[in-house]
Gaussian input, Z-matrix of N, CA and C with variables (Angstrom, degrees):
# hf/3-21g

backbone

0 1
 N
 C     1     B1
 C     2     B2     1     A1
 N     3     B3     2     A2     1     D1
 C     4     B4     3     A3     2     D2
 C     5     B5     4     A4     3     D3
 N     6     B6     5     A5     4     D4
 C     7     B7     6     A6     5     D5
 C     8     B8     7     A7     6     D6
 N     9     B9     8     A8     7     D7
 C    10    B10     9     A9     8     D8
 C    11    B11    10    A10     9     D9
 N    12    B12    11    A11    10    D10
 C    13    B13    12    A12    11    D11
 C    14    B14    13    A13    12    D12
 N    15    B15    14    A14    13    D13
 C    16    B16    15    A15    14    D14
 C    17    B17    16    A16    15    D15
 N    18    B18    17    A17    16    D16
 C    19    B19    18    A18    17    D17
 C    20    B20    19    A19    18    D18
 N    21    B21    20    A20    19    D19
 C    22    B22    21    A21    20    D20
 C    23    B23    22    A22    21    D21
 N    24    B24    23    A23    22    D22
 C    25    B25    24    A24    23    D23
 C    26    B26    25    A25    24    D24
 N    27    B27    26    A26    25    D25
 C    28    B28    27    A27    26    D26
 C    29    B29    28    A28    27    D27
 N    30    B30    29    A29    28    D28
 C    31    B31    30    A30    29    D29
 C    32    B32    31    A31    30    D30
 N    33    B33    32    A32    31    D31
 C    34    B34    33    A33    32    D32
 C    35    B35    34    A34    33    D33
 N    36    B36    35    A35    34    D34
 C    37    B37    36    A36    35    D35
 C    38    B38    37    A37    36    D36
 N    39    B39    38    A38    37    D37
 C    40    B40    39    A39    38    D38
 C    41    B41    40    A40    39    D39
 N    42    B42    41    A41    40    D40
 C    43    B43    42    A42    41    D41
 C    44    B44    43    A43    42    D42
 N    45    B45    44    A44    43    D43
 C    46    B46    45    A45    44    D44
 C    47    B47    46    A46    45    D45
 N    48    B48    47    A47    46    D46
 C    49    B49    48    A48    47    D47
 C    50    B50    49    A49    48    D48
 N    51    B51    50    A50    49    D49
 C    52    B52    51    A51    50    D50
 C    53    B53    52    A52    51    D51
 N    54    B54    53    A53    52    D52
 C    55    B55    54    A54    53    D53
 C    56    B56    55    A55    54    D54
 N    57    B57    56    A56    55    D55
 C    58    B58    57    A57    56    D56
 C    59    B59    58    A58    57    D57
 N    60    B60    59    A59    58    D58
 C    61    B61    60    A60    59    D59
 C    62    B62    61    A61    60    D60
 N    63    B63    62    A62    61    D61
 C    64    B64    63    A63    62    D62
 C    65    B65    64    A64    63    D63
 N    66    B66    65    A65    64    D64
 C    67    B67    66    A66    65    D65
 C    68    B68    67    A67    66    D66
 N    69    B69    68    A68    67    D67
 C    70    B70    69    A69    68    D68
 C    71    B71    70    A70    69    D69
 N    72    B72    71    A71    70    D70
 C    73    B73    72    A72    71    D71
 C    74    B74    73    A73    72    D72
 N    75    B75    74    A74    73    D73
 C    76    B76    75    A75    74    D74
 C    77    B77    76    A76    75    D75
 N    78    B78    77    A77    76    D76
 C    79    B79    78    A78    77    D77
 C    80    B80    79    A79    78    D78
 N    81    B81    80    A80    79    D79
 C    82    B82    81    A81    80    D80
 C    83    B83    82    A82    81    D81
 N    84    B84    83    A83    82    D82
 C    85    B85    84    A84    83    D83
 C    86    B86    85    A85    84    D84
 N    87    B87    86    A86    85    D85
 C    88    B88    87    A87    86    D86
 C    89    B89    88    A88    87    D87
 N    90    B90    89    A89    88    D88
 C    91    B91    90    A90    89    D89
 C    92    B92    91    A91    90    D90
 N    93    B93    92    A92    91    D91
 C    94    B94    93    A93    92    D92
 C    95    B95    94    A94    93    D93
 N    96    B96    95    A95    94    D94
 C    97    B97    96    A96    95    D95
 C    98    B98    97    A97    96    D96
 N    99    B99    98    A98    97    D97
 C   100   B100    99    A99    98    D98
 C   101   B101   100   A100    99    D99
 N   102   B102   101   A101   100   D100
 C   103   B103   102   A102   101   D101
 C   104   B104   103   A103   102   D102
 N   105   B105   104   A104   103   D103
 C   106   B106   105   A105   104   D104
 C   107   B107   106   A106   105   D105
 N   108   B108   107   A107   106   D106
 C   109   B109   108   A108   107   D107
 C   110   B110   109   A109   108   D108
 N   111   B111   110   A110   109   D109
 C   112   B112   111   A111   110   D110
 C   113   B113   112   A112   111   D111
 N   114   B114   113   A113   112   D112
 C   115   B115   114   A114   113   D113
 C   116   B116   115   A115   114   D114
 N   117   B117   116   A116   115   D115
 C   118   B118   117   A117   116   D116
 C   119   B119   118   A118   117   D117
 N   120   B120   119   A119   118   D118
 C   121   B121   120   A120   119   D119
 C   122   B122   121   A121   120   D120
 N   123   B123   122   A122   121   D121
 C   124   B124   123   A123   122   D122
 C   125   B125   124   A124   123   D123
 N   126   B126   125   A125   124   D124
 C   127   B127   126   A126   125   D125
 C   128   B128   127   A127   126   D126
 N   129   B129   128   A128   127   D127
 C   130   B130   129   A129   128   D128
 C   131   B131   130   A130   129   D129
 N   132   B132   131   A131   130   D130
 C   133   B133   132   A132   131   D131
 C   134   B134   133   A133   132   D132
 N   135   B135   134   A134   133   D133
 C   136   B136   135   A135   134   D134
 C   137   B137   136   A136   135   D135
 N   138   B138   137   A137   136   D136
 C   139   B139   138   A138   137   D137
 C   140   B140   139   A139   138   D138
 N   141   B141   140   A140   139   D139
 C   142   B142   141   A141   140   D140
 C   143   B143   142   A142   141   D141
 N   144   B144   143   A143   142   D142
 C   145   B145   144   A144   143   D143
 C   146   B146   145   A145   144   D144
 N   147   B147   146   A146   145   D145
 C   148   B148   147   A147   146   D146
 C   149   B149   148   A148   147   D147
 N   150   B150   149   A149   148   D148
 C   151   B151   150   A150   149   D149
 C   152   B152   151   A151   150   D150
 N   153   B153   152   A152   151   D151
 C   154   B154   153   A153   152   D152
 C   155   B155   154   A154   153   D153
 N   156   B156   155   A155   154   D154
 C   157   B157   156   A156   155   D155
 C   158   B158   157   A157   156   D156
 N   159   B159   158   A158   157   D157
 C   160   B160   159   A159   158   D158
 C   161   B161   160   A160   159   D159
 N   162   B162   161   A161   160   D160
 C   163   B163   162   A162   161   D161
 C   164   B164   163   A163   162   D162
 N   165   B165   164   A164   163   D163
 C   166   B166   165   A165   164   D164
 C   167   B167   166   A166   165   D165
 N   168   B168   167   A167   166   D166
 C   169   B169   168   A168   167   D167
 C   170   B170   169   A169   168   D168
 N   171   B171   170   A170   169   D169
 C   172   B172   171   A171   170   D170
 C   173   B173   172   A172   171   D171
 N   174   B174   173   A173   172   D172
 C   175   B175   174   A174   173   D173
 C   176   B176   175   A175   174   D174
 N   177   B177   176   A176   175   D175
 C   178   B178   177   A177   176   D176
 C   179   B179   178   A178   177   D177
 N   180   B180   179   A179   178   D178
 C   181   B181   180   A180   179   D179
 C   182   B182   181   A181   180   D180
 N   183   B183   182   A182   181   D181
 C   184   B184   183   A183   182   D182
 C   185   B185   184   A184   183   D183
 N   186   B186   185   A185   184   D184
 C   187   B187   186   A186   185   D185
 C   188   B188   187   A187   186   D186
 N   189   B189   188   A188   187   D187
 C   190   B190   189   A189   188   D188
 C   191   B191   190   A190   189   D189
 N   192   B192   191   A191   190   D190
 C   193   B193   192   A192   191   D191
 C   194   B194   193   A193   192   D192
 N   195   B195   194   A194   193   D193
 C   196   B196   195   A195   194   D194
 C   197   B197   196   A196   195   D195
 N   198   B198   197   A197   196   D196
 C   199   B199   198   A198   197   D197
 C   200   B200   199   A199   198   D198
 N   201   B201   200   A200   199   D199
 C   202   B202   201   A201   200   D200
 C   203   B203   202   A202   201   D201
 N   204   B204   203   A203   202   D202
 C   205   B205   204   A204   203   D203
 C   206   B206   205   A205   204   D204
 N   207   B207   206   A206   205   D205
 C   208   B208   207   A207   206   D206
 C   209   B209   208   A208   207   D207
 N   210   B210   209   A209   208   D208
 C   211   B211   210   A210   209   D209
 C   212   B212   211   A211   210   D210
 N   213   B213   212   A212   211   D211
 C   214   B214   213   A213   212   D212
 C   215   B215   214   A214   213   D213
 N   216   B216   215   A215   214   D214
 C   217   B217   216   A216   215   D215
 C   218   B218   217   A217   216   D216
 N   219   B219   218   A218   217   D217
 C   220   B220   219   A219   218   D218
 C   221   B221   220   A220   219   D219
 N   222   B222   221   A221   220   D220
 C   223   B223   222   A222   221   D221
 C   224   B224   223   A223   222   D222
 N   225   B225   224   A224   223   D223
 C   226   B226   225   A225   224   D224
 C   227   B227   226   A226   225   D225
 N   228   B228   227   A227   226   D226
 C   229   B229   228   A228   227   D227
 C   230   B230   229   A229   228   D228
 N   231   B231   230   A230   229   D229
 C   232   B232   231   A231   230   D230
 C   233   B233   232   A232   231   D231
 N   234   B234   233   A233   232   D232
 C   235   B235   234   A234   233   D233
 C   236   B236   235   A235   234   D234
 N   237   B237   236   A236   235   D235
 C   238   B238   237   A237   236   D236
 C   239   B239   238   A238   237   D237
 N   240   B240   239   A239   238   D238
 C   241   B241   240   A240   239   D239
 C   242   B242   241   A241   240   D240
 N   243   B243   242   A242   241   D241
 C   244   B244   243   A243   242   D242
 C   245   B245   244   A244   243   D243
 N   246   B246   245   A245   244   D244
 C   247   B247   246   A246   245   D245
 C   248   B248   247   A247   246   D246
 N   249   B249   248   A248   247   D247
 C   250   B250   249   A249   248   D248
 C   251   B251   250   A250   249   D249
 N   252   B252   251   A251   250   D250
 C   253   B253   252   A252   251   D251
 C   254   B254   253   A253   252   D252
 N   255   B255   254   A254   253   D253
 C   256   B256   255   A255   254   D254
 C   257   B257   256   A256   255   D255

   B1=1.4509
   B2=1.5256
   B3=1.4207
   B4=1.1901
   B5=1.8997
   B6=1.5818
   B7=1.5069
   B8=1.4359
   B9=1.3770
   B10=1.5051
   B11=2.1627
   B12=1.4884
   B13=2.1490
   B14=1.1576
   B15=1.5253
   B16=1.5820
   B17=1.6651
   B18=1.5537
   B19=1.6065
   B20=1.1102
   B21=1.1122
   B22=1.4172
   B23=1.4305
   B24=1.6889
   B25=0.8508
   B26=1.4540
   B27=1.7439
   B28=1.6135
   B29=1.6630
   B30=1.2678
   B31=1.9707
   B32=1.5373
   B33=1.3776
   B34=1.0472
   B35=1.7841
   B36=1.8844
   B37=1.6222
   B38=1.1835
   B39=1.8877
   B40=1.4944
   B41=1.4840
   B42=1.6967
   B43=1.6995
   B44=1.6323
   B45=1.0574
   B46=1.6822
   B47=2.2858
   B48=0.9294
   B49=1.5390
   B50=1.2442
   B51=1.6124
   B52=1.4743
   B53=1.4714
   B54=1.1574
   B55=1.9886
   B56=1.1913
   B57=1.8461
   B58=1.0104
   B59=1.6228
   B60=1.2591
   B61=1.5737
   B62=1.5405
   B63=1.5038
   B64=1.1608
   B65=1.8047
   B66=0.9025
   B67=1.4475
   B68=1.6330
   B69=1.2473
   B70=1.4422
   B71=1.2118
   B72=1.4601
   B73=1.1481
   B74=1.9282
   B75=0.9859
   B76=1.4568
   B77=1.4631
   B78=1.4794
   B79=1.3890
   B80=1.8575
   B81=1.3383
   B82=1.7466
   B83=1.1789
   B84=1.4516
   B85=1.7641
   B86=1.7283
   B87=1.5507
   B88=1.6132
   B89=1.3289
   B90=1.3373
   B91=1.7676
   B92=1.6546
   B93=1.6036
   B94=1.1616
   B95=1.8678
   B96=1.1580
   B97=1.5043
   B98=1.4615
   B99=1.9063
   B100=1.0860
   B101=1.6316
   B102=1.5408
   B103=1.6817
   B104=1.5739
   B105=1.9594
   B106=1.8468
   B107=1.4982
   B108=1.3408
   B109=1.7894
   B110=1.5458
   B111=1.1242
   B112=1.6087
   B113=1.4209
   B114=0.9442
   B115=1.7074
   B116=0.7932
   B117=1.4856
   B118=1.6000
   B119=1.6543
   B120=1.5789
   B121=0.8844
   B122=1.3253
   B123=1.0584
   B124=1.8473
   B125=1.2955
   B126=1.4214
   B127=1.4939
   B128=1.9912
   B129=1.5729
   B130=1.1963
   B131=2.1103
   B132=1.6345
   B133=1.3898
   B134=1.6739
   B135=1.0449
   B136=1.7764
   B137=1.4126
   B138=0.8639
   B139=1.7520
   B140=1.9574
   B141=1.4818
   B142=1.8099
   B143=1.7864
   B144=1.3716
   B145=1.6077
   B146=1.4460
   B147=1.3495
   B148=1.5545
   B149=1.8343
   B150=1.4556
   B151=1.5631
   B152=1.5526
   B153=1.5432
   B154=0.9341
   B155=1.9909
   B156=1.3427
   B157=1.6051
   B158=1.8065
   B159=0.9349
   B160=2.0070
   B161=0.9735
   B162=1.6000
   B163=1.4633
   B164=1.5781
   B165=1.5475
   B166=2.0008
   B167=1.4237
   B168=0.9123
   B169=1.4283
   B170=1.6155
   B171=1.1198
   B172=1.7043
   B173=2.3400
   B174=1.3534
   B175=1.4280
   B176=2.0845
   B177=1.6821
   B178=1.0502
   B179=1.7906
   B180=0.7988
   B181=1.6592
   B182=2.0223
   B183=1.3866
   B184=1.6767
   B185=1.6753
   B186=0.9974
   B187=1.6440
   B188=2.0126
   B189=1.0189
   B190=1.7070
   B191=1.5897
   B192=0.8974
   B193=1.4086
   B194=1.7575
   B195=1.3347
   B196=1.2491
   B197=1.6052
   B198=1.3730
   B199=1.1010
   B200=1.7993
   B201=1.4051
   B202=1.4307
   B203=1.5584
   B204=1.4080
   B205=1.0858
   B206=1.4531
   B207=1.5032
   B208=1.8321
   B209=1.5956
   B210=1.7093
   B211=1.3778
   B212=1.4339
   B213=2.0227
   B214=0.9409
   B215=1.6148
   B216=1.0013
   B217=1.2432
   B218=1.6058
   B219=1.3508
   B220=1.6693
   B221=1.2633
   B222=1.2508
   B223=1.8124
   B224=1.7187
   B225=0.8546
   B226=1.7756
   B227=1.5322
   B228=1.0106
   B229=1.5791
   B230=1.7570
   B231=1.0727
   B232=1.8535
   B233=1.4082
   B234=1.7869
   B235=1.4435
   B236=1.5159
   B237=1.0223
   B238=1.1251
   B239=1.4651
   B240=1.3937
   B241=1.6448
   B242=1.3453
   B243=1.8167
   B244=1.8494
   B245=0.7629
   B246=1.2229
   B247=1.9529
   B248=1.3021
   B249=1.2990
   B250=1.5001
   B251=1.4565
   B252=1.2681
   B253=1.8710
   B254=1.4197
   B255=1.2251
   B256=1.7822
   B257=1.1593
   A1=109.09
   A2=128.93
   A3=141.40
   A4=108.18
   A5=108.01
   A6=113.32
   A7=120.44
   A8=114.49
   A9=113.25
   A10=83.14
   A11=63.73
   A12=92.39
   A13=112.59
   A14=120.78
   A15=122.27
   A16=95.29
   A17=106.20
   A18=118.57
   A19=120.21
   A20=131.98
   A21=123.56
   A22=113.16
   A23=102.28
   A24=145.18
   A25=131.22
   A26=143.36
   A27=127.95
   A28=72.36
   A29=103.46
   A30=122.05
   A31=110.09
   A32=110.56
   A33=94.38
   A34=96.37
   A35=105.55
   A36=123.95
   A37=79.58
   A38=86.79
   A39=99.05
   A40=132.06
   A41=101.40
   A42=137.77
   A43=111.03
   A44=126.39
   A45=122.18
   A46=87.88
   A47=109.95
   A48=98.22
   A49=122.85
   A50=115.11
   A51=132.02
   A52=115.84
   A53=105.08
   A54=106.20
   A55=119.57
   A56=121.22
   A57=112.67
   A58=137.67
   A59=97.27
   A60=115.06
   A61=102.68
   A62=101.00
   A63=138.74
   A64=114.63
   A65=122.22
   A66=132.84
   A67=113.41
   A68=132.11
   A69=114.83
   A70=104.41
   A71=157.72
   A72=145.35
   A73=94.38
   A74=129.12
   A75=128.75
   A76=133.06
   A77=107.95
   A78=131.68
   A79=100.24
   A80=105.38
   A81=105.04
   A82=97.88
   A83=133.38
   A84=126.15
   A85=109.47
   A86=117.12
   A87=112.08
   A88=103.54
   A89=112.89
   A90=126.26
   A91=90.99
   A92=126.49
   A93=161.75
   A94=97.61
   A95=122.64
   A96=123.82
   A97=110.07
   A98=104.52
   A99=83.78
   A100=98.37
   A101=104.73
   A102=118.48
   A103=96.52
   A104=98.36
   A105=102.36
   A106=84.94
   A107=116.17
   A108=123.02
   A109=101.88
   A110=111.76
   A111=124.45
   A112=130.84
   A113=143.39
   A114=112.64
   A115=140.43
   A116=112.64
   A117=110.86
   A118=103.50
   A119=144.84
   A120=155.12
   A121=127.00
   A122=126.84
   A123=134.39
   A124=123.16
   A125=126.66
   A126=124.92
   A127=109.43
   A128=102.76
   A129=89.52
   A130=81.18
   A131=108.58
   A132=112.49
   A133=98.72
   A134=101.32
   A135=106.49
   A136=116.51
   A137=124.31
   A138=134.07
   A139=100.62
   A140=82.30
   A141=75.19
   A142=116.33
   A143=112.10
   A144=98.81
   A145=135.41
   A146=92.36
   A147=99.51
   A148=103.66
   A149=108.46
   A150=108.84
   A151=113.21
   A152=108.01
   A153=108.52
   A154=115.30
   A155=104.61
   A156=101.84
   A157=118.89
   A158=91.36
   A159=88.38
   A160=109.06
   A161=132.01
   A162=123.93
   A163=111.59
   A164=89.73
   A165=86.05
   A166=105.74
   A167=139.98
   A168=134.86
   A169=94.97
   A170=129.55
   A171=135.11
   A172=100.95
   A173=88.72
   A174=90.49
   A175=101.47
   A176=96.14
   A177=99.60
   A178=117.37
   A179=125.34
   A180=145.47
   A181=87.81
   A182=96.74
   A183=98.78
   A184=113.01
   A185=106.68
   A186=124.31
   A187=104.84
   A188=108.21
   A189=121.14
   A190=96.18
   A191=125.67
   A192=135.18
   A193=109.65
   A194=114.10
   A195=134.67
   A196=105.63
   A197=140.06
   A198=123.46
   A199=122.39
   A200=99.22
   A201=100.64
   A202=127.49
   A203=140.23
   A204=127.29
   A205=107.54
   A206=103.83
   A207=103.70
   A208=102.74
   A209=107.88
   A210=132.86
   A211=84.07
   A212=108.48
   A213=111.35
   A214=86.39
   A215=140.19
   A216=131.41
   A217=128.41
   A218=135.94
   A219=128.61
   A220=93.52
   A221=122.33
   A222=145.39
   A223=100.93
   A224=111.62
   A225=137.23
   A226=106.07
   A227=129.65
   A228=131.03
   A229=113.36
   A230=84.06
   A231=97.66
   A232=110.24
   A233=110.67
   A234=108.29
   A235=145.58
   A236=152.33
   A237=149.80
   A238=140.96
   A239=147.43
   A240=121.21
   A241=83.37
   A242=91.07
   A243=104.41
   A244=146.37
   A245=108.02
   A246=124.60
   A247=101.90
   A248=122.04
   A249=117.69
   A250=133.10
   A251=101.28
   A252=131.88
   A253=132.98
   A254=113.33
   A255=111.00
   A256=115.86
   D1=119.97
   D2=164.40
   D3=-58.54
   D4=130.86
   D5=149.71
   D6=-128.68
   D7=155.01
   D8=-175.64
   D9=-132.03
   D10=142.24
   D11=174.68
   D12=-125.82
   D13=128.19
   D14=163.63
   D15=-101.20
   D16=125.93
   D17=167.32
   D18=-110.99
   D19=139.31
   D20=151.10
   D21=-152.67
   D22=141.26
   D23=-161.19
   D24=-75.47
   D25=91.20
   D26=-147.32
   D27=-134.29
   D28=106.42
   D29=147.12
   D30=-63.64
   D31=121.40
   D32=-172.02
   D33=-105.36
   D34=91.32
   D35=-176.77
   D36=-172.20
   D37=162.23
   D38=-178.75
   D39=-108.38
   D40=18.44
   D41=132.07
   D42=-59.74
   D43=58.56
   D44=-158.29
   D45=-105.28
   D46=-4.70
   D47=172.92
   D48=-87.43
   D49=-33.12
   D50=-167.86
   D51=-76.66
   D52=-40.34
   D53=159.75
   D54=-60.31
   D55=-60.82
   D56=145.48
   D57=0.90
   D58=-85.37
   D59=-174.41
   D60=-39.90
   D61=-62.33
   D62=-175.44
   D63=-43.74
   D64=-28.05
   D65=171.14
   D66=-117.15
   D67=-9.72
   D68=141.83
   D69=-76.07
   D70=-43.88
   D71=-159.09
   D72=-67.49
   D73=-57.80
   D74=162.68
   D75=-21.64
   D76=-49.05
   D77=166.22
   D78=-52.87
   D79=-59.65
   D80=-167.22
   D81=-53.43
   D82=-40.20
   D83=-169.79
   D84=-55.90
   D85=-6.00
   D86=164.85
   D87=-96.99
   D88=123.34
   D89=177.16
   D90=-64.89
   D91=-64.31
   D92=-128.36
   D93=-80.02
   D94=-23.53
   D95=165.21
   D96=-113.40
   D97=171.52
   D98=166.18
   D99=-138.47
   D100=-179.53
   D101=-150.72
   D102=-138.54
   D103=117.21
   D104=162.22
   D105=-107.05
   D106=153.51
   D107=151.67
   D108=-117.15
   D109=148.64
   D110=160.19
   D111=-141.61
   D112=151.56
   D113=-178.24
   D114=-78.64
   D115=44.31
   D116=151.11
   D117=-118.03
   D118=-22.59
   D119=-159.92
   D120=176.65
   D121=124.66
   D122=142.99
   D123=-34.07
   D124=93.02
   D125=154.29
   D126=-72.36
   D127=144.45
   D128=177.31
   D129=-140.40
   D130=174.62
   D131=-168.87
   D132=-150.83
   D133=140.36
   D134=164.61
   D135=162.32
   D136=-178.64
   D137=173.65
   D138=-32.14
   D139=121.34
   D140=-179.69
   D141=-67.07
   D142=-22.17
   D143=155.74
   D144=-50.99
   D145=-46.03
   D146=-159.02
   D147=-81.32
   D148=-30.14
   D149=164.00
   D150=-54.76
   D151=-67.18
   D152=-159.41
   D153=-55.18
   D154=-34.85
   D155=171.51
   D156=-86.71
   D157=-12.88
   D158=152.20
   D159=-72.17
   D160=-55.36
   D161=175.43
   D162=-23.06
   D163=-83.48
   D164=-173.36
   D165=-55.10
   D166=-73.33
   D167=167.52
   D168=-0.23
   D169=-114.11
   D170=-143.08
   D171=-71.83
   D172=-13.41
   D173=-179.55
   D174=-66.04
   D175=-60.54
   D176=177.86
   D177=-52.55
   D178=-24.60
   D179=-144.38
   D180=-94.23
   D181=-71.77
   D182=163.83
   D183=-35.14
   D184=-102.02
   D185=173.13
   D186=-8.53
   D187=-46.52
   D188=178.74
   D189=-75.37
   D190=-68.64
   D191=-160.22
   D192=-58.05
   D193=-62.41
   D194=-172.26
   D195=-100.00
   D196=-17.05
   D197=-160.13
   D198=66.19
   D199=-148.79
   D200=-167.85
   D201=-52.57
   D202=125.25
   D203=168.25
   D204=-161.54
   D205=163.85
   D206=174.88
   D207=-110.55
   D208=142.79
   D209=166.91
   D210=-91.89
   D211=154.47
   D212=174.58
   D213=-139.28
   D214=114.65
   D215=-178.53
   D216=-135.07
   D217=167.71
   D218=-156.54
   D219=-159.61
   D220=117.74
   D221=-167.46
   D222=-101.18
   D223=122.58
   D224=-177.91
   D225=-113.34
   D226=72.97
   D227=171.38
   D228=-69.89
   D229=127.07
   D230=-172.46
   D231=107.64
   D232=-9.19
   D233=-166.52
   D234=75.66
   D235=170.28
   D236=153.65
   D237=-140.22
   D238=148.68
   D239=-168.27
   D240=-80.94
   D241=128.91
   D242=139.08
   D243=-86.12
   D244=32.10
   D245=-176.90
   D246=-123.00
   D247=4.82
   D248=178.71
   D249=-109.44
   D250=97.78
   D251=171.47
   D252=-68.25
   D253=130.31
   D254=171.26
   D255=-108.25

């Protein structure tokens, strides 16, 4: 089963880009999904396992790294293309 996630990311510091940065660059280290960013959020898509345990994986990884911040995120089961524009 395919899932697609829109995240985004609020550090709560007033370095609020560098975590950011810092956890889409994280996302690219999975060949196996895939990743649009725009500025308002990161959609990412793939095997709903393998998303869903990267999540905690780099969620936890953030939270350690940077400390305090809010994920804001929206679960699409079945997925969706992220290449698709109107």
């Amino acid at each position: 089963m395919q899932l697609s996630v829109e995240i985004s990311l609020y550090p709560l510091q007033d370095n609020y880009l560098a975590p950011i940065q810092w956890f889409i660059a994280r996302m690219d280290s999975y060949p196996e999904i895939q990743r649009k960013t725009n500025a308002m959020s990161t959609q990412i898509g793939g095997d709903y396992d393998t998303v869903m345990a990267l999540l905690a994986t780099e969620m936890k990884a953030a939270h350690e790294q940077w400390g305090k911040g809010v994920f804001v995120c929206k679960f699409i089961p079945g997925g969706v293309d992220l290449d698709h524009s109107e």
